[in-house]
matplotlib code that plots the C-alpha trace (Angstrom):
import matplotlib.pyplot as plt

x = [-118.3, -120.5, -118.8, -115.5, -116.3, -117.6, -114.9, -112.2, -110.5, -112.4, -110.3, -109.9, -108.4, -106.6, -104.8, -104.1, -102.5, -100.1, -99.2, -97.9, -96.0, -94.7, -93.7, -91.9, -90.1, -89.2, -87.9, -86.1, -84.5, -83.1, -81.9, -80.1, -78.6, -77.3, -75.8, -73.9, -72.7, -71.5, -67.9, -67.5, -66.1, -63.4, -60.0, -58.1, -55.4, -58.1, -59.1, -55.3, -55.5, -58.3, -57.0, -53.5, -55.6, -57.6, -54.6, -52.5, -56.1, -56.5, -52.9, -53.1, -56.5, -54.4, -51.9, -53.5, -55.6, -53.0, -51.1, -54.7, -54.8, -51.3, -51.5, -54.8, -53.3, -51.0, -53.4, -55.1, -52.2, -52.4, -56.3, -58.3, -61.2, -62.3, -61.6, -65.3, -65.8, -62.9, -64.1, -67.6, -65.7, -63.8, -66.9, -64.5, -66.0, -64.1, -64.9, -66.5, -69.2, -70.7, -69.7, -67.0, -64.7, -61.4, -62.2, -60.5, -57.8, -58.5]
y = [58.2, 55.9, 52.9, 54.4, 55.1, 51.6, 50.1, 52.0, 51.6, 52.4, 54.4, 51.3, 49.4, 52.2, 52.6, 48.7, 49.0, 51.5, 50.0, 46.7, 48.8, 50.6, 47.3, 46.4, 49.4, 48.9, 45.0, 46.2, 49.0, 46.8, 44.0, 46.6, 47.9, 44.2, 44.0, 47.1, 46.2, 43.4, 42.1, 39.1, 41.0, 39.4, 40.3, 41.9, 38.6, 36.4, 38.2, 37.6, 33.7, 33.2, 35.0, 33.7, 30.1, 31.1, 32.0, 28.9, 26.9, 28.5, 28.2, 24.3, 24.1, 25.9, 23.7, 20.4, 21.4, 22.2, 18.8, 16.7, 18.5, 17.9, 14.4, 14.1, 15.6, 13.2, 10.1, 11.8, 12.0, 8.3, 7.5, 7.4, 9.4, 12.9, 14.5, 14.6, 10.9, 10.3, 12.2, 10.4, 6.6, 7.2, 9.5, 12.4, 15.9, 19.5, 22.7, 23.7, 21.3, 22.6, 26.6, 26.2, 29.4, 30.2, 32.9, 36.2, 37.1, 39.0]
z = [-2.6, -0.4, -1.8, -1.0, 2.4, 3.1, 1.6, 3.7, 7.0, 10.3, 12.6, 15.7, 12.6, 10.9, 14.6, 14.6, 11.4, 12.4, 15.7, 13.9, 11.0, 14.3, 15.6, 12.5, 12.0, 15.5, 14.8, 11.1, 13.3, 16.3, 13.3, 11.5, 14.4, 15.2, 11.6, 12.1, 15.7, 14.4, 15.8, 13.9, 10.7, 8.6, 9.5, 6.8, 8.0, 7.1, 3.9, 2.9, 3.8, 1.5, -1.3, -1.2, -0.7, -4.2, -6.0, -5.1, -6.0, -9.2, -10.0, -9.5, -11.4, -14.9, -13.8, -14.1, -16.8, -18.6, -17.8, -19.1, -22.4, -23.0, -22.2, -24.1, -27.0, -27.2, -27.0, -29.8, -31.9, -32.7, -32.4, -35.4, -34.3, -33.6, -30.2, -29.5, -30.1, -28.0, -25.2, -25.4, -25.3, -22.2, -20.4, -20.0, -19.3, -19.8, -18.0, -21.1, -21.5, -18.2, -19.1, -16.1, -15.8, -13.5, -11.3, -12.0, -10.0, -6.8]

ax = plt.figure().add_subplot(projection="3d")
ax.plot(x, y, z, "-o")
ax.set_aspect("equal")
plt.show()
């Protein structure tokens, strides 16, 4: 019980202690008020700019990956070689080989 004592907080430092979580609480308290004041929200015209900017993006990105496959399939047609070798010769990398997804639609 001695130990326990000893090993415990006086009551000029216990006091300290609380004054600085006070002060905290006080700082968290004053930033979360400036989170929630916040004017500088996203407009719901700017929300739609974005996601009509996505969806043309994303649409071009099928678009042109569907163009390179077509036009590599072609190539292939007429090369003596797996795909795979192909791909290594000419250094060309797919979304695949670095787990690359289209984002889903908004």
């Amino acid at each position: 019980e001695l130990k326990d004592l000893n090993s415990s907080m006086t009551t000029p430092e216990m006091a300290r202690e609380m004054e600085e979580l006070r002060k905290d609480c006080a700082s968290y308290t004053e930033k979360l008020e400036r989170i929630k004041s916040a004017t500088n929200h996203v407009t719901p015209e700017e929300k739609e700019r974005v996601c009509s900017q996505q969806k043309l993006y994303c649409k071009e990105w099928r678009r042109r990956k569907r163009m390179a496959t077509e036009l590599l399939e072609a190539i292939l047609e007429g090369y003596p070689k797996s795909k795979k070798q192909f791909f290594e010769e000419v250094g060309i990398e797919t979304d695949e080989d670095h787990n690359v997804t289209l984002p889903a639609a908004l």
